[in-house]
N, C-alpha and C positions, 0 to 999 in steps of 0.2 A: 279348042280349049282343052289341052291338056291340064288332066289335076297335074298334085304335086306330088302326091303318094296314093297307092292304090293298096290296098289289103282284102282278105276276105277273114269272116267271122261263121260259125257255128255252131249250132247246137241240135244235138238229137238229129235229124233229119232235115232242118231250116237252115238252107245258108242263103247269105247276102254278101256284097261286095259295097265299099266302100271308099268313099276317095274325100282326098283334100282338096280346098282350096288351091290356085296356084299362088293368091297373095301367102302372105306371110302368116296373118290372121282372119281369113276371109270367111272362115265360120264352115257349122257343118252342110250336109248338101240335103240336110233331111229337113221335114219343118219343125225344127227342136230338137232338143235330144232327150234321150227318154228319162222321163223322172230317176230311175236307179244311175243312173249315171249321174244325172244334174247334184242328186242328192252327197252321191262320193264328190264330184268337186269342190262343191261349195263346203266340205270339210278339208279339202284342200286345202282354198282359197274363200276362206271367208267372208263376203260380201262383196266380192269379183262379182261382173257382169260376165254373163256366158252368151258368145266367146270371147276372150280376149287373150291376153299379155300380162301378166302377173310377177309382180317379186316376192317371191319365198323362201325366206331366210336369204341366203346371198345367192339366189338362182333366178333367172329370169326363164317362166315357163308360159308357155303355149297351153290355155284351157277349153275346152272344147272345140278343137277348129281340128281332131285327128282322123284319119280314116277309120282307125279303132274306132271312134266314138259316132261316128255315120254308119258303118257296117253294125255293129252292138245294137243300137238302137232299132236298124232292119229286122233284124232277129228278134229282138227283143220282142218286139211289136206284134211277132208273129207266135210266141210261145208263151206256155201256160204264165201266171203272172209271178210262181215261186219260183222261179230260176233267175238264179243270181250273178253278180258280171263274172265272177271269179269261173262261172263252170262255163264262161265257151271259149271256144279255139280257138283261133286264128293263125292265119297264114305268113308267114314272113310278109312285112311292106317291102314294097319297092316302087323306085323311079321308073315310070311307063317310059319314059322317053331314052333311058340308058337302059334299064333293068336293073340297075342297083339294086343288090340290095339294105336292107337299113333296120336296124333295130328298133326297138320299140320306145317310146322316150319315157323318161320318170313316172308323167302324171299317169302314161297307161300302164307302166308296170304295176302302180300302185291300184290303178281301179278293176284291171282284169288280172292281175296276178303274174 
């Protein structure tokens, strides 16, 4: 069972790895995602269920089903509770199965910066 994208995330000394689904929307790999996250979505996507498929303004976006948002939430879980999504890193994603690699899509630009 290949995911569909693989990233890592850290902060300070904590790092975690993260993957997609390989469906399209098939949600994160964690059990939830962690409230600072859930909480920037759902100012995204206003009364979306998390994960889904969402239209925003003329865009059709992918909401919590990213490796951003499985890797972030590893981290998250493991660090003091004042650290914010904007201050961790992250590695380039990419396709495990080519190595591609892929930028980052809208909704994580907006929730990690």
């Amino acid at each position: 069972d290949y995911p569909k994208i693989i990233t890592g995330c850290e902060w300070d000394q904590v790092r975690a790895h993260g993957r997609s689904n390989r469906g399209r929307c098939g949600g994160a790999r964690v059990d939830g995602l962690h409230q600072k996250i859930t909480e920037q979505l759902m100012m995204i996507a206003p009364g979306a269920s998390i994960p889904s498929t969402v239209d925003v303004g003329d865009k059709r976006l992918n909401i919590g089903t990213c490796a951003e948002d499985d890797a972030a939430t590893k981290v998250l879980n493991a660090v003091p509770a004042d650290v914010q999504t904007n201050s961790l890193t992250f590695v380039f994603p990419f396709r495990p199965r080519t190595l591609e690699p892929l930028d980052c899509c809208e909704v994580c630009k907006l929730i990690f910066g």
